[in-house]
Wavefront OBJ file of the C-alpha trace (Angstrom):
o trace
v 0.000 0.000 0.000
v 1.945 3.566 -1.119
v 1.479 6.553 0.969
v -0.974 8.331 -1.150
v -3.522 5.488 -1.201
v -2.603 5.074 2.526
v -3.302 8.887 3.050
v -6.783 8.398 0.518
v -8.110 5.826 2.272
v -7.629 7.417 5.950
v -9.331 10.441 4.431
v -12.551 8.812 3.229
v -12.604 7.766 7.186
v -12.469 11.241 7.988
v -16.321 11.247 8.507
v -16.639 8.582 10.552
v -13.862 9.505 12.829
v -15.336 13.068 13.694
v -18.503 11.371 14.488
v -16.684 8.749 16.866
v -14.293 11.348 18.068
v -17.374 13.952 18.969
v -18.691 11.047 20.659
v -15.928 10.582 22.613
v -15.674 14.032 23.568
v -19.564 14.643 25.097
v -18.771 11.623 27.336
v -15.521 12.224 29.280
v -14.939 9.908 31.914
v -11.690 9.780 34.276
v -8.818 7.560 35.187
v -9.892 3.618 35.480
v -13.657 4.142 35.198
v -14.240 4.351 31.330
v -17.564 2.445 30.750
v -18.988 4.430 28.063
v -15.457 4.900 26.425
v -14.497 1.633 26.967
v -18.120 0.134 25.636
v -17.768 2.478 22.336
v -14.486 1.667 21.729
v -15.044 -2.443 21.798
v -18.305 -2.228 19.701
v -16.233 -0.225 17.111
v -13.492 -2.656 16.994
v -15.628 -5.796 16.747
v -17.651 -3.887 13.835
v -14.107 -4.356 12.150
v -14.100 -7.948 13.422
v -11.750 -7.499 16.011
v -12.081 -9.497 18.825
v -10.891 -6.858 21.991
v -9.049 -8.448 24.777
v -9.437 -6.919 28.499
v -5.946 -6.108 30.110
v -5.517 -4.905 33.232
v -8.265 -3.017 34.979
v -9.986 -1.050 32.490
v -7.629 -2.116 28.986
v -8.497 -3.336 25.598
v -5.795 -5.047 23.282
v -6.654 -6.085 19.835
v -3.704 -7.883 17.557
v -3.996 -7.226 13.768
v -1.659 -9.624 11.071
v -0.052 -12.667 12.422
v -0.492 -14.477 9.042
v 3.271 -13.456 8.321
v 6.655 -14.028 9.916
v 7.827 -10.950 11.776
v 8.699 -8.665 14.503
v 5.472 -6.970 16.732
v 5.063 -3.132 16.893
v 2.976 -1.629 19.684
v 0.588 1.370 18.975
v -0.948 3.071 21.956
v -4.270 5.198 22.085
v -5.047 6.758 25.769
v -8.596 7.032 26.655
v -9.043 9.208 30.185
v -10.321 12.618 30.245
v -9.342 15.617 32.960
v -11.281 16.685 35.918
v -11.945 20.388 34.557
v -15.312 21.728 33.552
v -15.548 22.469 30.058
v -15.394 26.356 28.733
v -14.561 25.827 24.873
v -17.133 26.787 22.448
v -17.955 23.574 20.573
v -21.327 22.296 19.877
v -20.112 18.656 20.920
v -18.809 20.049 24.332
v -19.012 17.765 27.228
v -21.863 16.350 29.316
v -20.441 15.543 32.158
v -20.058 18.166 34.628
v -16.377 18.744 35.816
v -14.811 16.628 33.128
v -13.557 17.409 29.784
v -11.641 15.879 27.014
v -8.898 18.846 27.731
v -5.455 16.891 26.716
v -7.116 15.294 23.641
v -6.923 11.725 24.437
v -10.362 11.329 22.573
v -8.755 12.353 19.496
v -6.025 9.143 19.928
v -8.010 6.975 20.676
v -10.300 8.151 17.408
v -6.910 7.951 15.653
v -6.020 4.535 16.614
v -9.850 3.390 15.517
v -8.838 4.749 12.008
v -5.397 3.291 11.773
v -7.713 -0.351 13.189
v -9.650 -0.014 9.901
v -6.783 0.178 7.646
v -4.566 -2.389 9.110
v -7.380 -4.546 8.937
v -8.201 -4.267 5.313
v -4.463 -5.122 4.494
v -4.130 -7.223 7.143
v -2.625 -10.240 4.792
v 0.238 -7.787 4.086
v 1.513 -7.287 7.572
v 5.108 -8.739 7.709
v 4.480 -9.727 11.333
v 2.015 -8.315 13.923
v 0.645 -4.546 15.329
v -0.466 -4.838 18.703
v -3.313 -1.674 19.293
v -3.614 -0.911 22.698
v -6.304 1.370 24.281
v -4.906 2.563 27.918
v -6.971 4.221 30.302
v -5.412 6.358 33.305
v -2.683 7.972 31.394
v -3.483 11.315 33.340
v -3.228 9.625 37.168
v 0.186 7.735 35.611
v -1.698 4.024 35.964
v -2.685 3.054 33.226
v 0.566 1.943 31.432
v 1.984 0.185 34.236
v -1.418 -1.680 35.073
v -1.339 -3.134 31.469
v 2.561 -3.705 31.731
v 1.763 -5.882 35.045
v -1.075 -7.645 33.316
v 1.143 -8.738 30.434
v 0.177 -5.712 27.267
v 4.050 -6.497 26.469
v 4.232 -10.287 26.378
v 2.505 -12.578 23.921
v 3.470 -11.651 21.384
v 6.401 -9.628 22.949
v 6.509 -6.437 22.168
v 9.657 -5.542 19.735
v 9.036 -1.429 19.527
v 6.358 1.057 20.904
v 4.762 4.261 19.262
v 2.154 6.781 20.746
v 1.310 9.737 19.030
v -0.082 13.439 21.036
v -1.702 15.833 19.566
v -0.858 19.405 20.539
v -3.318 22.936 20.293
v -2.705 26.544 20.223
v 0.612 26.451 17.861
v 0.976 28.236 14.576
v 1.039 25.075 12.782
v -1.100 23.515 10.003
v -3.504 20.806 11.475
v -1.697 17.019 11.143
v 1.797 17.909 11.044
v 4.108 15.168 13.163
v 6.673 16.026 15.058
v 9.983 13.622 15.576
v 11.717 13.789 19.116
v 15.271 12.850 19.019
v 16.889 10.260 20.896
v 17.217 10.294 24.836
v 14.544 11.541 27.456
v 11.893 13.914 25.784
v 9.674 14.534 28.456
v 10.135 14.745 32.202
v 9.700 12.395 35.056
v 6.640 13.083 37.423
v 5.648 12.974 40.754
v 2.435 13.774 42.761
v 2.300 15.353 46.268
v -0.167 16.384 49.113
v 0.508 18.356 51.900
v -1.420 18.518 54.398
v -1.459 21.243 57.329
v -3.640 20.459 60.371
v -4.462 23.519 62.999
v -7.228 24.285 65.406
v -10.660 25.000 64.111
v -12.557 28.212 65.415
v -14.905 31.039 65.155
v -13.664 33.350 62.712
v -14.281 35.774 65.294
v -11.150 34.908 67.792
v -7.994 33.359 65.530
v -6.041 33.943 69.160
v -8.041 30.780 70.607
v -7.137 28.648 67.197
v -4.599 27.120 65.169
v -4.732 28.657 61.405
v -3.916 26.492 58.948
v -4.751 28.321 56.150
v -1.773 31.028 57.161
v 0.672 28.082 57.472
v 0.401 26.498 54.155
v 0.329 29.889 52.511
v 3.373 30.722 54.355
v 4.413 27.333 53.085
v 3.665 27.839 49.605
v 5.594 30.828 49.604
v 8.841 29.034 51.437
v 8.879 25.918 49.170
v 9.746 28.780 46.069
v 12.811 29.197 47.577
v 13.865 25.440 46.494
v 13.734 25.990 43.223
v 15.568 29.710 42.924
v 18.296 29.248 45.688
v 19.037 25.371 46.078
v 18.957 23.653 42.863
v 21.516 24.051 39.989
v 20.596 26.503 37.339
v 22.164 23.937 34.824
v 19.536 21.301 36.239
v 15.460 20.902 35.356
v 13.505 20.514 38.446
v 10.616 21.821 38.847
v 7.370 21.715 41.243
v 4.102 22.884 41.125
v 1.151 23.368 43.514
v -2.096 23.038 41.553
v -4.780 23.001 44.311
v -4.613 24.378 47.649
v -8.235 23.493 49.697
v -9.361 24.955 52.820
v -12.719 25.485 54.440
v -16.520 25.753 54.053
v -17.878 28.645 55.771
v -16.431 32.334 55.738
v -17.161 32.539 59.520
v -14.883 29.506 60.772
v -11.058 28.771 60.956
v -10.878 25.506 59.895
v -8.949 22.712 61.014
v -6.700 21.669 57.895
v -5.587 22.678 55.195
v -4.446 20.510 51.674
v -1.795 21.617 49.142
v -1.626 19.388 46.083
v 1.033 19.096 42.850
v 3.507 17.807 40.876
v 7.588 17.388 40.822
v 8.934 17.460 37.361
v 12.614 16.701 36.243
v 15.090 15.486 33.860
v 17.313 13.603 36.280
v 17.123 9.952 34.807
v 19.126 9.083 38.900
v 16.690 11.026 40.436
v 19.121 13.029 42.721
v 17.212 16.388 41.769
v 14.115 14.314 42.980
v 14.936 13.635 46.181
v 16.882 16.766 46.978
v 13.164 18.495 46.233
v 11.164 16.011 48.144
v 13.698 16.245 51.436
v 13.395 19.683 50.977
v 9.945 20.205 50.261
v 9.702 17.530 53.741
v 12.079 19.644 55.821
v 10.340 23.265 55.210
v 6.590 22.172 55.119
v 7.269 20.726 58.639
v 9.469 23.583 59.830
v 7.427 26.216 58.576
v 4.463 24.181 60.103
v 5.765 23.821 63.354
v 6.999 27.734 63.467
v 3.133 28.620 63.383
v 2.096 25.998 65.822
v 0.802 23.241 63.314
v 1.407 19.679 62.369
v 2.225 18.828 58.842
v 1.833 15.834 57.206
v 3.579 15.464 52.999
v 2.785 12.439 50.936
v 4.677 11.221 47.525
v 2.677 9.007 45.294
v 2.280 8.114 41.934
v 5.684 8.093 39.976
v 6.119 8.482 36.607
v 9.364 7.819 34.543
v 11.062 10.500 32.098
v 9.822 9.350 28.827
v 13.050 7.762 27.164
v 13.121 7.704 23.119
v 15.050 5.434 20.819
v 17.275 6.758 18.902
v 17.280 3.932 16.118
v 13.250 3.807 16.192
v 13.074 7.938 16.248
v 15.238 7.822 13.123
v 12.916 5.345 11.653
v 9.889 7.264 12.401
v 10.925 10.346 11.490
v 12.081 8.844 8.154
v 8.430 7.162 7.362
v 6.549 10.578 8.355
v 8.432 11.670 5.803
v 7.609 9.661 3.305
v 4.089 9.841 4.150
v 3.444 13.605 4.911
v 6.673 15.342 2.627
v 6.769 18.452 4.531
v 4.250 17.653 6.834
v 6.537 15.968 9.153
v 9.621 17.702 10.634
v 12.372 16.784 13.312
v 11.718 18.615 16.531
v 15.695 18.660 17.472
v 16.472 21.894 16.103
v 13.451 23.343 17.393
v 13.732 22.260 20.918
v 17.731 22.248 20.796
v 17.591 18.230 22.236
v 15.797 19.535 25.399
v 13.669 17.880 26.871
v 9.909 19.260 27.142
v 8.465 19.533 31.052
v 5.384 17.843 30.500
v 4.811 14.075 31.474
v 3.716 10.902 29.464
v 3.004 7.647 31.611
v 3.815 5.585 28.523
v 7.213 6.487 29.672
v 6.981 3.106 32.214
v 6.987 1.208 28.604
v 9.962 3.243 26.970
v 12.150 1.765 30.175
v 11.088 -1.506 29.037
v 11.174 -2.136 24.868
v 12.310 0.616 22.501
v 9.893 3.141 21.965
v 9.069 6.973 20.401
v 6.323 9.317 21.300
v 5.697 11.341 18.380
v 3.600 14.728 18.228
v 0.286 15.722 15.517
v -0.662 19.368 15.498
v -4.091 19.755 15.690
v -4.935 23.397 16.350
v -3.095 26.065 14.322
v -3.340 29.319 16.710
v -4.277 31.675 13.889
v -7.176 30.175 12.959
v -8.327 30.029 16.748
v -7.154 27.946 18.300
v -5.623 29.790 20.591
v -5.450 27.487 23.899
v -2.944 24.657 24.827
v -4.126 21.418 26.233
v -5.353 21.192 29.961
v -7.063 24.193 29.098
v -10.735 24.323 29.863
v -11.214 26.417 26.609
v -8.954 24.220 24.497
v -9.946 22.887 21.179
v -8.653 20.327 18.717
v -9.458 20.324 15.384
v -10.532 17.578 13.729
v -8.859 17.976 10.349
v -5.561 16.268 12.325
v -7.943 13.117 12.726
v -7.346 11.074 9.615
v -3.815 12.318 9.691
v -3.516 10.592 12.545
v -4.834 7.211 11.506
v -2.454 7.017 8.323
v 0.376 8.388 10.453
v -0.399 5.623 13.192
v -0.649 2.669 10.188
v 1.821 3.837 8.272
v 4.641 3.450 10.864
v 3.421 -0.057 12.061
v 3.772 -0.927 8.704
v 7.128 0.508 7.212
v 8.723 -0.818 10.598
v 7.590 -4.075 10.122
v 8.759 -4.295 6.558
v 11.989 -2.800 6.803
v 12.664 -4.757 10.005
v 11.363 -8.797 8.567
l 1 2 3 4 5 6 7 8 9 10 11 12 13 14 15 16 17 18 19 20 21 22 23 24 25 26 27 28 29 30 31 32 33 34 35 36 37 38 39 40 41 42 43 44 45 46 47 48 49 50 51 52 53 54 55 56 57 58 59 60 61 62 63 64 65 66 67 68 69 70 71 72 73 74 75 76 77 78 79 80 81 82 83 84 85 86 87 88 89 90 91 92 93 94 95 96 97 98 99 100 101 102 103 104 105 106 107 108 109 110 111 112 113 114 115 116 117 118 119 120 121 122 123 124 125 126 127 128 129 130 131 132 133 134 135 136 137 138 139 140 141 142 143 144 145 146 147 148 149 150 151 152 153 154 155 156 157 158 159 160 161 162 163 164 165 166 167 168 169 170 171 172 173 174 175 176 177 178 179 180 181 182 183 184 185 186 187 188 189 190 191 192 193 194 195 196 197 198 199 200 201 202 203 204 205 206 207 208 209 210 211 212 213 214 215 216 217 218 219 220 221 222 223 224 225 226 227 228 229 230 231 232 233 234 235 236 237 238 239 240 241 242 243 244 245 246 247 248 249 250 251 252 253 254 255 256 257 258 259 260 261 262 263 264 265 266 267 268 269 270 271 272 273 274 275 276 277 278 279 280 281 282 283 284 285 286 287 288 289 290 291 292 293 294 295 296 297 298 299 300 301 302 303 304 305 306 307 308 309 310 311 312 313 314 315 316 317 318 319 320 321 322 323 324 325 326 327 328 329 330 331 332 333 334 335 336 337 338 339 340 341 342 343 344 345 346 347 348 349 350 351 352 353 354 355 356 357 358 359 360 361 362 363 364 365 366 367 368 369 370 371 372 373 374 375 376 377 378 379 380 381 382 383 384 385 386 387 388 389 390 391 392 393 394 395 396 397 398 399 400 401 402 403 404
């Protein structure tokens, strides 16, 4: 199949995917609890005559070929949505109060449908086998490590791994791919929760009460000190406080107060890691104890820097190529081989078979687009959809060819 019938047929889809994707998008759902997603997703792929295999808690795993001798290439689709409320100005906008397709993880997972169909038309000339994998709980960094426990890499072992991500608000043409080089691309990640417990009160007489609120402001404000007087400028760490909750009544002093957020870095030993976390430890509790309250801070949920191939990058960026012209590009001299701060749980799979995480505009800022994901205005456009799907089918195919 040559790339312009590849890039035909994923266009006559085009349809059908905005109708699956807009789907997708009124019914958000979060984390491990997917039914509607998960439901829609399997009565899609059996329509193709799949037959979807559960993995893991909430997974679906689908092989396609088989009927030739060969390696097996992994594509992943995430399926989770964010708890945020919906602002953007579509007339497919969520239904779900307080939960929105905001990172564009209903446009993968429409992407991987696409790329389903046309692997499974030509599935007699697959030189070995595409695994498609549908992962839920990419945002809460679960997901890919529940299906790596329950086996997504084994039988038949997984030989390489792609994922694609689409990105918003950039002055770029909708379904342009982007090509990380080799090494770490994206940062590790780590949640925290602090919290600060005081003495409830009447708002009317702080003197008799402990307030927590002041300490973990005054905490808030200490724990920026970490980041511009104790680690080294040359280094990436960074950590960020996303929701600080305290309270139900204007009238009362409450009796704790909860910071949570996330620790990014680049530091593949994790020495920047732990220097933040003993820090952020040893001045929550100080500060805490200066203004008479007890602090408690919890780590949890880990996520890996995501790790790219250099071998499998070259590859890919080579077959986008082919397939898109100038619609793919190398992101090395834009980004200068940094890595970007944001976090990708299918990072727990690049530590484990070689893998690349490649990037699909789908929002070109001057034609409105104007917000990036996690955004509750953000919008994707759909034009990036059928892109997508070739891009996604394309690579499982060249890489199985070239690699018999």
């Amino acid at each position: 199949m040559n790339t312009s019938e590849l890039l035909a047929r994923a266009e006559a889809l085009q349809s059908q995917l905005v109708e699956i994707r807009h789907d997708l998008h009124r019914h958000p759902e979060l984390g491990f609890d997917l039914p509607y997603t998960k439901a829609l997703v399997k009565r899609v792929l059996e329509e193709m005559g799949y037959c979807p295999e559960e993995c893991g808690k909430c997974g679906l795993v689908v092989l396609v070929g088989g009927k030739n001798p060969g390696r097996t290439i992994m594509l992943r689709g995430d399926m989770d949505a964010l708890p945020v409320g919906e602002e953007a100005d579509v007339d497919y906008a969520s239904e779900y109060e307080g939960k929105m397709h905001g990172c564009g993880h209903d446009m993968h997972t429409t992407m991987l449908l696409g790329a389903a169909r046309i692997l499974k038309e030509h599935e007699d000339e697959i030189q070995g086998t595409i695994k498609l994998v549908f992962q839920p709980a990419e945002e809460i960094f679960q997901g890919s490590e529940d299906m790596i426990a329950s086996g997504v890499l084994e039988n038949p072992k997984v030989d390489a791994a792609v994922m694609l991500h689409v990105v918003a608000g950039m002055p770029m043409p909708a379904g342009m791919i982007m090509v990380p080089g080799g090494g770490i691309s994206m940062a590790s990640c780590e949640q925290y929760h602090i919290t600060v417990k005081g003495k409830g009160g009447h708002g009317s007489m702080p003197h008799v009460s402990i307030d927590p609120i002041t300490a973990a402001a005054h905490i808030h404000l200490a724990l920026q000190e970490i980041n511009s007087r104790e680690i080294d400028g040359n280094e990436f760490g960074v950590f960020t406080t996303g929701k600080l909750q305290a309270g139900d009544a204007s009238n009362v002093i409450p009796d704790t107060a909860q910071m949570w957020g996330t620790i990014r870095t680049h530091d593949p030993e994790g020495k920047i890691s732990r220097q933040i976390k003993q820090r952020m430890t040893e001045i929550s509790k100080g500060v805490g104890s200066a203004l008479r309250c007890e602090v408690e801070v919890e780590f949890y949920d880990f996520c890996p820097s995501m790790v790219v191939d250099e071998a499998l990058a070259g590859d890919a960026l080579k077959y986008m190529t082919e397939l898109l012209q100038k619609g793919a590009m190398d992101m090395t001299p834009v980004t200068g081989g940094k890595p970007g701060g944001g976090s990708e749980d299918f990072a727990f799979v690049s530590h484990k078979v070689p893998t690349v995480g490649m990037f699909i505009t789908a929002g070109n800022s001057e034609e409105g687009y104007l917000y990036g994901q996690h955004n509750p205005k953000v919008k994707f456009d759909d034009e990036a959809l059928h892109y997508g799907s070739a891009a996604y089918a394309y690579m499982a195919l060249r890489w199985l060819e070239e690699h018999a």
